[in-house]
Backbone as CSV, one residue per row, in Angstrom:
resi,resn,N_x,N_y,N_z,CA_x,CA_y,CA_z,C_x,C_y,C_z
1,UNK,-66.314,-55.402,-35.261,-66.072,-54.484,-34.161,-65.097,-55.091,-33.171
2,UNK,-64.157,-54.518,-33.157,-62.940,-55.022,-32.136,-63.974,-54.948,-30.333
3,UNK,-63.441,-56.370,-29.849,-64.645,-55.755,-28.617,-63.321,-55.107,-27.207
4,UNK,-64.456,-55.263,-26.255,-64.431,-54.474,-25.033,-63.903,-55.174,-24.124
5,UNK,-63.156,-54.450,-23.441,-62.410,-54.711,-22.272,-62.889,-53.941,-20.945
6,UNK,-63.507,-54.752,-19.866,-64.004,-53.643,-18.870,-63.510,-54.334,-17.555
7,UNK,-62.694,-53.913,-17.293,-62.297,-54.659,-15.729,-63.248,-54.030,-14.756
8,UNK,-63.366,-54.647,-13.800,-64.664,-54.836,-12.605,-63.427,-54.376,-11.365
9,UNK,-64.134,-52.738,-11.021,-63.381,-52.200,-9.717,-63.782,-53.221,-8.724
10,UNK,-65.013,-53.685,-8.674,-65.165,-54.980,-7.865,-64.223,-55.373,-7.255
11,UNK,-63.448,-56.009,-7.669,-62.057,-56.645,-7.391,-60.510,-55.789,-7.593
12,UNK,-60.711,-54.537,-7.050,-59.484,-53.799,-7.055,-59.399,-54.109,-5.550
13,UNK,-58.088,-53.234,-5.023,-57.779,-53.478,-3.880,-58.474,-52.021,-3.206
14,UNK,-59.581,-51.613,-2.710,-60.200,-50.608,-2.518,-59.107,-49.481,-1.391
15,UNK,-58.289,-49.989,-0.839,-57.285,-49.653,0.085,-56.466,-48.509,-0.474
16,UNK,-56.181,-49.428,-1.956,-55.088,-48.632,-2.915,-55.827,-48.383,-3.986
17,UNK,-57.186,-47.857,-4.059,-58.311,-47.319,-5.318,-57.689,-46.381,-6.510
18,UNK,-57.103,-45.429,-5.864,-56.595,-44.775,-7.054,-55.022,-45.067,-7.876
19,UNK,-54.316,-45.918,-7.092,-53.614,-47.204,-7.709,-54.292,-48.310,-9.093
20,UNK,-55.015,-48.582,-8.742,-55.769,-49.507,-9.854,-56.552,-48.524,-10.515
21,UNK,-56.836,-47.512,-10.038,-57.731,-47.024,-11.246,-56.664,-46.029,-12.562
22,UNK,-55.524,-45.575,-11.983,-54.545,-45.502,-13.138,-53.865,-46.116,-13.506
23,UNK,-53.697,-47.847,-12.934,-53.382,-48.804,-13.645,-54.456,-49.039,-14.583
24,UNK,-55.892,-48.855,-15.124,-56.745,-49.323,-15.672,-56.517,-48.031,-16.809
25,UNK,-56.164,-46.999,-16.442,-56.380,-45.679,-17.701,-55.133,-46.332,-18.230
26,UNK,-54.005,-46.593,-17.455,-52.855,-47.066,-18.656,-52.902,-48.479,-19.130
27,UNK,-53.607,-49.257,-19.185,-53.535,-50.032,-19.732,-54.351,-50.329,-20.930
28,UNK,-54.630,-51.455,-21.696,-55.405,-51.171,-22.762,-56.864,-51.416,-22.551
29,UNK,-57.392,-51.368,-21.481,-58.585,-51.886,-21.142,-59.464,-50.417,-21.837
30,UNK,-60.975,-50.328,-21.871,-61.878,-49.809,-22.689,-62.922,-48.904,-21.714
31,UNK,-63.251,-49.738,-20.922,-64.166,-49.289,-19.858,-63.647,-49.517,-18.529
32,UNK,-63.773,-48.904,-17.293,-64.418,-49.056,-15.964,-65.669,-49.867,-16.154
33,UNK,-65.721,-50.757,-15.220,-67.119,-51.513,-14.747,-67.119,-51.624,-13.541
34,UNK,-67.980,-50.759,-13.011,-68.745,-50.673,-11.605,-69.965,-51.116,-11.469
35,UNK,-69.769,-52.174,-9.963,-71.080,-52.979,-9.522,-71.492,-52.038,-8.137
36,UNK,-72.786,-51.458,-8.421,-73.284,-50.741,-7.422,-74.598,-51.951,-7.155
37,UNK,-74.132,-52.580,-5.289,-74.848,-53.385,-4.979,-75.554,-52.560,-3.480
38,UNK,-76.959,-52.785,-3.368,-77.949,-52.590,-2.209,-77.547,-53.586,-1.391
39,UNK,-77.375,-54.446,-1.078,-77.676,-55.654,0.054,-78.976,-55.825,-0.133
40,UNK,-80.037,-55.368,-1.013,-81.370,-56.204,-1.055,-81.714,-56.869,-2.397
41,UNK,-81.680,-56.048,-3.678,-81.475,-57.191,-4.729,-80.142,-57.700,-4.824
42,UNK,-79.325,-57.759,-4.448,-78.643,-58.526,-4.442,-77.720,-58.818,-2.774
43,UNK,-77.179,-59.855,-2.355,-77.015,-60.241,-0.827,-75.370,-59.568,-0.298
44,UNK,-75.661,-58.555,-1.007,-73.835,-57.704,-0.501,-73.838,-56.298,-0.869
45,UNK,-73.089,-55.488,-0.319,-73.217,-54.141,-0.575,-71.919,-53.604,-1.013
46,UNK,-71.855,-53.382,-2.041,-70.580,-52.827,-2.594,-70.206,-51.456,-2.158
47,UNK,-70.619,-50.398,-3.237,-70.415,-48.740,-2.591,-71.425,-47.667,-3.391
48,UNK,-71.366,-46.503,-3.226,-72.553,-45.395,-3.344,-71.729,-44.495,-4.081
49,UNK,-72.542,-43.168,-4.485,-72.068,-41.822,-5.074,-70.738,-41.683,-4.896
50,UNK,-70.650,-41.564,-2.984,-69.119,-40.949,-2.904,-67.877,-42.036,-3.844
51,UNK,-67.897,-42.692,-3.484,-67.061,-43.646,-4.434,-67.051,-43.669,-6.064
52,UNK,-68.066,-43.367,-6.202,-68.138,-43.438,-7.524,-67.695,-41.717,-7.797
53,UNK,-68.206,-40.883,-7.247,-67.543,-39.679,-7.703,-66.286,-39.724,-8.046
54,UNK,-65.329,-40.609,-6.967,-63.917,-40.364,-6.312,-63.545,-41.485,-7.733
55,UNK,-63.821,-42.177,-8.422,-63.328,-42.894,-9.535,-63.805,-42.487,-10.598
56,UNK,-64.847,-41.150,-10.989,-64.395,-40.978,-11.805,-63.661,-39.439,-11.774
57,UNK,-63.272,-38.664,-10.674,-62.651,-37.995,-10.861,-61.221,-38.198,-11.497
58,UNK,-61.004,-39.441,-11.107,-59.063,-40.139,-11.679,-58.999,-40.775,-12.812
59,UNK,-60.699,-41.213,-13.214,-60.716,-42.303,-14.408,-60.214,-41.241,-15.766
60,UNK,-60.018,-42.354,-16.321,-59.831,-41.263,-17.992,-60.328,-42.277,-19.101
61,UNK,-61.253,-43.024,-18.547,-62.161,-44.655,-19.327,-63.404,-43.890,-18.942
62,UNK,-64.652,-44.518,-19.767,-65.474,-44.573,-19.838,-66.070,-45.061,-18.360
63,UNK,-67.238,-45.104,-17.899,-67.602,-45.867,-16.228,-69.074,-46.165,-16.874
64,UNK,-69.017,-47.890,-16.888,-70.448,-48.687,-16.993,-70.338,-49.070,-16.094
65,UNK,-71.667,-48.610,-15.224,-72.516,-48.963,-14.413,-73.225,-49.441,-14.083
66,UNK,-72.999,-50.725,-13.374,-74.127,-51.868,-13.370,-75.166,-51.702,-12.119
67,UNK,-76.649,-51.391,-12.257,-76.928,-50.916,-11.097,-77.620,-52.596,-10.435
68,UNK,-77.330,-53.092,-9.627,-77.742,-54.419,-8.960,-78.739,-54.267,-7.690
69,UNK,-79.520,-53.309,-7.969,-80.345,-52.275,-6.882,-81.596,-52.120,-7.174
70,UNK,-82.756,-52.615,-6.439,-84.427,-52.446,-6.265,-84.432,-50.726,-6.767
71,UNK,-85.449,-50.271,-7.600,-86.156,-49.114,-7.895,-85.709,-48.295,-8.659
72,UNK,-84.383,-48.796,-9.358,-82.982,-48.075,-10.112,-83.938,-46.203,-10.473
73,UNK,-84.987,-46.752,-10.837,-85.230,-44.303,-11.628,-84.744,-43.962,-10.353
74,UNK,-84.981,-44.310,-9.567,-84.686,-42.830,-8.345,-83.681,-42.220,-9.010
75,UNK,-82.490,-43.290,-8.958,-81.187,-42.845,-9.160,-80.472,-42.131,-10.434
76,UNK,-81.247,-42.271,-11.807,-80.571,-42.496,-12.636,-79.675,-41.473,-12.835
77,UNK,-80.377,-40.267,-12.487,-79.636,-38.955,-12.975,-79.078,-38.714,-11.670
78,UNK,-79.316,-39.207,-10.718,-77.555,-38.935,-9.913,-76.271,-39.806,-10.355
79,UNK,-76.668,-41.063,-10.759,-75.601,-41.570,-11.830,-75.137,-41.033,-12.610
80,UNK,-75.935,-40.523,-13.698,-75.471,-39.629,-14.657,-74.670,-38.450,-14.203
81,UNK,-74.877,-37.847,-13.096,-73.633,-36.968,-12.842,-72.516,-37.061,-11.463
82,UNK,-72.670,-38.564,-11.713,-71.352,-39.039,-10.863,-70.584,-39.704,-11.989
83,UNK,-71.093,-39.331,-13.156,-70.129,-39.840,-14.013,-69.920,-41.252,-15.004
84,UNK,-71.404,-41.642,-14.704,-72.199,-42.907,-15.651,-72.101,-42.750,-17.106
85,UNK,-71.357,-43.192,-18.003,-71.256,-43.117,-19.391,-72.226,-43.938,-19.947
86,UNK,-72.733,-45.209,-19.233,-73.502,-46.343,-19.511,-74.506,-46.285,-18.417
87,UNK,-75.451,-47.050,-18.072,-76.410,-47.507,-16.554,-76.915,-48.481,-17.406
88,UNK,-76.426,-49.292,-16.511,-77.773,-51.179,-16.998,-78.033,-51.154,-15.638
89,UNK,-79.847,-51.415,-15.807,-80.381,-51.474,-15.084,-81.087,-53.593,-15.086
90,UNK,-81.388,-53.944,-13.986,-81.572,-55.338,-14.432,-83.154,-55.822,-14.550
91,UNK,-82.987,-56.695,-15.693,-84.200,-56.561,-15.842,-85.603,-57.144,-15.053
92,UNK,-85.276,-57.628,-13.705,-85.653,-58.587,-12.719,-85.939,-57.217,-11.764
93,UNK,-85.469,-56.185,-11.977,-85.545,-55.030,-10.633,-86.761,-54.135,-11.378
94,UNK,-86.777,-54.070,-12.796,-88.055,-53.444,-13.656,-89.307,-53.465,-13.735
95,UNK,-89.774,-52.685,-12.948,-91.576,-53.124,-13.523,-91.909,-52.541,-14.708
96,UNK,-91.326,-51.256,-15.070,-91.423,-50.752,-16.367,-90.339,-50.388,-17.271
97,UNK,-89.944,-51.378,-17.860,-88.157,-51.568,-18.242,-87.912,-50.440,-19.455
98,UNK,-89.253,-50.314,-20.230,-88.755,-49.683,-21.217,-88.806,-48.116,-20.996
99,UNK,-89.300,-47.832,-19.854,-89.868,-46.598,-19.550,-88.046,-46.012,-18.717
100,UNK,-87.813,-46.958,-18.379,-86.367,-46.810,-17.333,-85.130,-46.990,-18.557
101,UNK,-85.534,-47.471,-19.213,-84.280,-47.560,-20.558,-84.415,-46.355,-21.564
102,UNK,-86.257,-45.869,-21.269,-86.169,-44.021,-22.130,-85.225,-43.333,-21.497
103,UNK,-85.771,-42.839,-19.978,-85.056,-42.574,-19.229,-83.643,-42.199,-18.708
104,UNK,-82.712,-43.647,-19.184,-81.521,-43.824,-18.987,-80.754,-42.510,-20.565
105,UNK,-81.770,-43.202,-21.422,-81.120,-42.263,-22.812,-81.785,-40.996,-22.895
106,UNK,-82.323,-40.942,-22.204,-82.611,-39.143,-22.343,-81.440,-38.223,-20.976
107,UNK,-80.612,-38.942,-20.285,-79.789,-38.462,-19.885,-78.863,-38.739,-20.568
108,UNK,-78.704,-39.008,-21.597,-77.299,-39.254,-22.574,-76.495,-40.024,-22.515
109,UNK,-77.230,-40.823,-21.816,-76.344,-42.168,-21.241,-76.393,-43.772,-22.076
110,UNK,-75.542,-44.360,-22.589,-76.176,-46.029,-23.052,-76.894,-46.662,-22.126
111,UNK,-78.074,-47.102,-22.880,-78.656,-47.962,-22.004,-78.548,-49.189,-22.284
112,UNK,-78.118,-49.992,-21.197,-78.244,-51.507,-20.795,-79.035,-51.665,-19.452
113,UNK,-79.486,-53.375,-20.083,-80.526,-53.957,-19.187,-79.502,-55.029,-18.970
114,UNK,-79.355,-55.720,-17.697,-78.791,-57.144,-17.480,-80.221,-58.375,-17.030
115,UNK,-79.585,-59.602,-17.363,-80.576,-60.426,-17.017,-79.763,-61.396,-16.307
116,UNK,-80.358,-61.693,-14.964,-79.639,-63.519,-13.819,-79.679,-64.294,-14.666
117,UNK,-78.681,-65.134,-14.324,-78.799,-66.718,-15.035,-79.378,-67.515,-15.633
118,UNK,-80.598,-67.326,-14.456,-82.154,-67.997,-14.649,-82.892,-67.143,-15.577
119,UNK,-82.733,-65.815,-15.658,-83.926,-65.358,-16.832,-83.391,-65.983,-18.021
120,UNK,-84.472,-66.084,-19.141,-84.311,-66.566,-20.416,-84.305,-65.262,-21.402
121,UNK,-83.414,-64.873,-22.168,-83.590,-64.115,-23.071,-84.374,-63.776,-23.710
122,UNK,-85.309,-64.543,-23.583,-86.768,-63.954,-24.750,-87.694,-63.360,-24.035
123,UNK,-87.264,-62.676,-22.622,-87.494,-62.054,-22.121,-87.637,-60.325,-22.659
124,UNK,-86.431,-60.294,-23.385,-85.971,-59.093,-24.052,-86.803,-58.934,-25.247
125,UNK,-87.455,-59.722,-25.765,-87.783,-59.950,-27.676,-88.294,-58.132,-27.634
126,UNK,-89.589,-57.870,-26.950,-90.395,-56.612,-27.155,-89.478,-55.511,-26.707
127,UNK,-88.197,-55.257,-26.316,-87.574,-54.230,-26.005,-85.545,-54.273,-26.800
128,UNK,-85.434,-55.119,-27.292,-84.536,-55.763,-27.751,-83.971,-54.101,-29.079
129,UNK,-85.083,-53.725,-29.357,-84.464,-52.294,-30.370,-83.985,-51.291,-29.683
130,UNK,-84.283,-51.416,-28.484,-84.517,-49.975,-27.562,-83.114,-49.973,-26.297
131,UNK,-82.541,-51.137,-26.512,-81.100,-51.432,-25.565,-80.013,-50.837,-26.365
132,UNK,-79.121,-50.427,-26.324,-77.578,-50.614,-26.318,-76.463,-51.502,-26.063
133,UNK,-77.255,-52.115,-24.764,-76.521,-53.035,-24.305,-76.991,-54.270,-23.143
134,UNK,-76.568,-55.516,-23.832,-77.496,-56.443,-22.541,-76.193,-57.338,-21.976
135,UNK,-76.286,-57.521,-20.343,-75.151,-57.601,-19.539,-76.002,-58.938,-19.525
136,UNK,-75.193,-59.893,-19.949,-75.394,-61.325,-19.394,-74.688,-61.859,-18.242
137,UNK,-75.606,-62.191,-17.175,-74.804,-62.558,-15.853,-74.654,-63.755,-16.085
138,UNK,-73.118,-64.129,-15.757,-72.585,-65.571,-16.217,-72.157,-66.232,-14.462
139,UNK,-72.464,-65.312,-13.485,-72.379,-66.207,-12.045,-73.843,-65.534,-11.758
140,UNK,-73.918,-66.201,-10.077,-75.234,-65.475,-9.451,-74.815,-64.026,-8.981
141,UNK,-75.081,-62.917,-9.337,-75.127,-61.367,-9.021,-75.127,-61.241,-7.697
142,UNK,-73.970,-60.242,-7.098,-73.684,-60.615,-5.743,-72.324,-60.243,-5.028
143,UNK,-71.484,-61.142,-5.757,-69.995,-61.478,-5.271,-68.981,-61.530,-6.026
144,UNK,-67.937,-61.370,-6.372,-66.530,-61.557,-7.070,-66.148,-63.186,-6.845
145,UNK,-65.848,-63.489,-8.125,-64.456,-64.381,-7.832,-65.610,-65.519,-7.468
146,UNK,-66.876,-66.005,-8.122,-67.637,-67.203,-8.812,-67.351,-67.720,-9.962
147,UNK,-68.058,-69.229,-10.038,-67.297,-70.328,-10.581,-68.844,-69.919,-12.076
148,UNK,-68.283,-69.820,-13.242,-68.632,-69.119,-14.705,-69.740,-70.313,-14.709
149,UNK,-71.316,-69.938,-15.471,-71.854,-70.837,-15.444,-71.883,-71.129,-16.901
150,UNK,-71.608,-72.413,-17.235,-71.581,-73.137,-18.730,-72.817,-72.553,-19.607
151,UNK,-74.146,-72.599,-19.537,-75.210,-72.276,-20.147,-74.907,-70.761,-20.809
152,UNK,-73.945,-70.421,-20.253,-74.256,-68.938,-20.832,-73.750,-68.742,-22.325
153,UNK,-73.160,-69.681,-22.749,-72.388,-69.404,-23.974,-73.858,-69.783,-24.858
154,UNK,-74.881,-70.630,-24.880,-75.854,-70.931,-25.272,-76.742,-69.238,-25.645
155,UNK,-76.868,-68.917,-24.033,-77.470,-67.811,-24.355,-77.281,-66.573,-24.996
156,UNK,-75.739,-66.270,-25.093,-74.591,-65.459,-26.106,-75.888,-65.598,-27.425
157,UNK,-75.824,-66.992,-28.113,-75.703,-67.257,-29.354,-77.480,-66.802,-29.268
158,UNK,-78.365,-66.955,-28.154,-80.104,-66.798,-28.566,-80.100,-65.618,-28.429
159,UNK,-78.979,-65.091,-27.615,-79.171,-63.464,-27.414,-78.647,-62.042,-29.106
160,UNK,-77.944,-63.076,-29.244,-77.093,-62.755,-31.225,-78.479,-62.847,-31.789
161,UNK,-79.168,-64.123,-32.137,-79.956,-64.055,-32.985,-80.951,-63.398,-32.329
162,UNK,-81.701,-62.691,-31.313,-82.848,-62.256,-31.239,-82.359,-60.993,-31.735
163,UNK,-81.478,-60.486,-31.186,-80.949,-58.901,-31.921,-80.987,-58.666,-33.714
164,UNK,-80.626,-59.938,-34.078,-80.255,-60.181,-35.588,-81.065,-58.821,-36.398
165,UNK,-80.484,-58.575,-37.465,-82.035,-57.592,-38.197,-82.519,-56.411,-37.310
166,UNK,-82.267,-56.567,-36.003,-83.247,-55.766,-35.395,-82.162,-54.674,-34.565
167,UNK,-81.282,-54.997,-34.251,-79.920,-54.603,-33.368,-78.923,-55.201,-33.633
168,UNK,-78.128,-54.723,-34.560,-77.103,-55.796,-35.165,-75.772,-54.630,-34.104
169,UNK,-76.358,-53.593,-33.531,-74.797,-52.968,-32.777,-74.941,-53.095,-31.533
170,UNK,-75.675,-54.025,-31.136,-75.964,-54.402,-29.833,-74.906,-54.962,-29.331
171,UNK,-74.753,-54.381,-28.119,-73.244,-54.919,-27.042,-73.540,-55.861,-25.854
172,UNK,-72.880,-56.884,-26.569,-73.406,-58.277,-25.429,-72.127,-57.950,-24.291
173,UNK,-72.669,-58.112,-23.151,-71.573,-58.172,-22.134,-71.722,-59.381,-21.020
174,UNK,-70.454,-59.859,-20.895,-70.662,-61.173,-20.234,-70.063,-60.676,-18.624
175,UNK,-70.554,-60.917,-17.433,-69.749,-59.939,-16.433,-70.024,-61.488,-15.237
176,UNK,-68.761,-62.096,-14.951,-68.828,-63.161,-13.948,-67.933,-64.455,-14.402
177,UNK,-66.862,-64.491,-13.488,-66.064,-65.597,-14.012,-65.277,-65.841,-15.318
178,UNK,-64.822,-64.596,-15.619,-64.380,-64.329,-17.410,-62.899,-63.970,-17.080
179,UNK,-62.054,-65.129,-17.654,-60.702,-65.024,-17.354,-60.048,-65.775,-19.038
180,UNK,-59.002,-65.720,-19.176,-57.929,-66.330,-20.271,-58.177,-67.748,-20.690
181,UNK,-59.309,-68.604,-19.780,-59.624,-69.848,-19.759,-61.055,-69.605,-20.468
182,UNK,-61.513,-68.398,-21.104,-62.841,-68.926,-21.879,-63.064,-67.213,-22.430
183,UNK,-62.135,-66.618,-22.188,-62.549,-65.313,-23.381,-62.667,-65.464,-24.946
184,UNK,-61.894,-66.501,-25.043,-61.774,-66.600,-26.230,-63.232,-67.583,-27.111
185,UNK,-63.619,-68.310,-26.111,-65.009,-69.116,-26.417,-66.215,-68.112,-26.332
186,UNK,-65.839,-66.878,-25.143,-67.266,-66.361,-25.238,-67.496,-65.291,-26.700
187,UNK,-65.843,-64.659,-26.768,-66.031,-63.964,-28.053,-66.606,-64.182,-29.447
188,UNK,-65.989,-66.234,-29.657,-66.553,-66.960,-30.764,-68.007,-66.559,-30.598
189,UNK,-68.869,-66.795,-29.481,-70.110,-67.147,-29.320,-70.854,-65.785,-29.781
190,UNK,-70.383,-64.882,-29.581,-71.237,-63.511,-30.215,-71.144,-62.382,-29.115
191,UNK,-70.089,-62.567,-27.797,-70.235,-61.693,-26.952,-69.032,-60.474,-27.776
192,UNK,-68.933,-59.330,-27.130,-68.296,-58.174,-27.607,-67.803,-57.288,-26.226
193,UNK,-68.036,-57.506,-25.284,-68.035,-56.547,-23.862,-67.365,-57.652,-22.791
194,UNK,-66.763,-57.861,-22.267,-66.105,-58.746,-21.548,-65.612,-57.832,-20.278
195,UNK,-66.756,-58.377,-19.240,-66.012,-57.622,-17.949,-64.933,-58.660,-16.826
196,UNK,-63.890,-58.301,-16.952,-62.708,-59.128,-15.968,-62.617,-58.544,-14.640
197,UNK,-62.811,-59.393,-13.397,-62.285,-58.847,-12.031,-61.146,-59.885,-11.540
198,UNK,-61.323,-60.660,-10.908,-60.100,-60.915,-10.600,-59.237,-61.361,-11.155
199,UNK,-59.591,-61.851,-12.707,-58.499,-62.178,-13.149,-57.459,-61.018,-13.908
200,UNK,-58.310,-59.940,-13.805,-56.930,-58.957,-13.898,-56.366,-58.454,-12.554
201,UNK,-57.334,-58.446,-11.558,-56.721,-57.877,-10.130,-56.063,-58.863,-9.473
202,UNK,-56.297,-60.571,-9.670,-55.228,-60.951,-8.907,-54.449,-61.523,-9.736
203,UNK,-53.944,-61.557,-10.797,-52.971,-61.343,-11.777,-52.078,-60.783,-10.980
204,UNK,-50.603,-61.754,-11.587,-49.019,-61.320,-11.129,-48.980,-59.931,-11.696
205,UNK,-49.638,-59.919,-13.041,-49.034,-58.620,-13.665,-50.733,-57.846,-14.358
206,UNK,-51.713,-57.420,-13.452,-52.632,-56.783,-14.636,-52.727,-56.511,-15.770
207,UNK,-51.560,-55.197,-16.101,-51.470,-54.834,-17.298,-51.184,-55.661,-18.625
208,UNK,-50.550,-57.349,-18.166,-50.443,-57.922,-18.908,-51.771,-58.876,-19.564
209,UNK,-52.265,-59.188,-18.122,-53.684,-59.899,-18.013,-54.663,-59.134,-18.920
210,UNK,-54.637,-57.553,-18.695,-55.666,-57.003,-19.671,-55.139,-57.076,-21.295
211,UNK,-54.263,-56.785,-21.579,-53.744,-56.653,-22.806,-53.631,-57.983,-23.855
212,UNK,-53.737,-58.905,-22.638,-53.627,-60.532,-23.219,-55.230,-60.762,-23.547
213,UNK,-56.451,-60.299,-22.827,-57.661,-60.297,-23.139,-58.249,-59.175,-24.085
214,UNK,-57.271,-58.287,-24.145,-57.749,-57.327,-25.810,-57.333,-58.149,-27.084
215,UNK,-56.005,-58.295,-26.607,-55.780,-59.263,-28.105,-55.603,-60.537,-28.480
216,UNK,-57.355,-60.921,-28.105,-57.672,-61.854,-28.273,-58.536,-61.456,-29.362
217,UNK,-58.477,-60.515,-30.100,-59.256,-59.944,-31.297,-58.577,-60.404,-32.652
218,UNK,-57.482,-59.952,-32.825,-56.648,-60.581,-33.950,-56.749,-62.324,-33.903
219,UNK,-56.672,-62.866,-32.798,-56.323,-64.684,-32.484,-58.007,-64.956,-32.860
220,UNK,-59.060,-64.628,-32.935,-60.529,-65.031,-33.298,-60.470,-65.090,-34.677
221,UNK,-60.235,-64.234,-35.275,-59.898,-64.086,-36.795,-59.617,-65.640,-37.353
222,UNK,-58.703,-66.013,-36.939,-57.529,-67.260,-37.440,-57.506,-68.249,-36.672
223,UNK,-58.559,-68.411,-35.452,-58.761,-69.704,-34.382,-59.571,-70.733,-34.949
């Protein structure tokens, strides 16, 4: 499976929003990735509905939605019609994860769960059939433009084999510190979803930055 390219509006220039967001439809990137942050599970507040309406009225990508927010059901189905193709919900905000991952797919939506740093993947073992997609946080959840934490390539490979047999189309996504200096290590490792923020937004040239991290698909083959 050729993987994913999802740049993180995170790190657009919010000033000039609909600037970057049709730099992102023309380029070769795959997805939108939006971080919808509370200021309570996590220590910053990104943005709400209206924003998200207003990106995907211009988008012409897919919009995964990372929700980084205490009590995520309230919301799900106002996500879903602001234009959520995906919702990962995290699995640290869940008291009843699998009940919120029915949920997510009975609005027609992929479901992903993300897990912090600190959770251990075998966290997932009893719900591991029932994902679409698991967002591995590779900084602390929060902020743009953190320093990638090493362990995660470890967990890539426990997160591959717990799926093995059981979810072999499972979409690993790595979202934190993922630039031209280790896409190519996390892809070896078993990831497939690769979300980029600043290193495509503060890139001389984005469109080049993204296109240089798609085809890094052919260079895995023969590395």
């Amino acid at each position: 499976m050729n993987h994913i390219i999802a740049p993180s509006v995170l790190s657009a220039d919010f000033a000039n929003l609909e600037r970057d967001i049709t730099m992102i439809n023309q380029s070769e990137a795959d997805w939108f990735h939006i971080d919808i942050m509370d200021g309570v599970f996590v220590p910053n507040i990104s943005f709400g509905f209206p924003v998200l309406h207003a990106i995907n009225k211009h988008a012409s990508k897919p919009l995964d939605v990372h929700l980084m927010i205490v009590d995520p059901d309230r919301y799900l189905e106002e996500f879903k019609n602001a234009g959520a193709a995906n919702i990962t919900v995290h699995y640290e905000a869940c008291t009843h994860l699998h009940r919120t991952l029915s949920a997510i797919k009975d609005l027609g939506c992929r479901a992903g769960v993300a897990i912090n740093p600190h959770t251990l993947v075998n966290v997932l073992e009893d719900i591991i059939t029932e994902v679409d997609l698991v967002c591995l946080m590779s900084v602390n959840p929060g902020f743009g433009g953190q320093k990638f934490i090493e362990n995660t390539y470890s967990k890539i490979r426990a997160l591959k084999a717990l799926a093995a047999g059981r979810n072999d189309n499972l979409l690993i996504e790595i979202d934190g510190g993922v630039g031209s200096q280790n896409a190519l290590t996390l892809l070896k490792a078993g990831a497939n979803v690769l979300v980029a923020g600043n290193a495509v937004f503060a890139a001389a040239n984005p469109l080049l930055a993204i296109s240089e991290l798609k085809q890094l698909n052919s260079d895995i083959l023969t590395a």
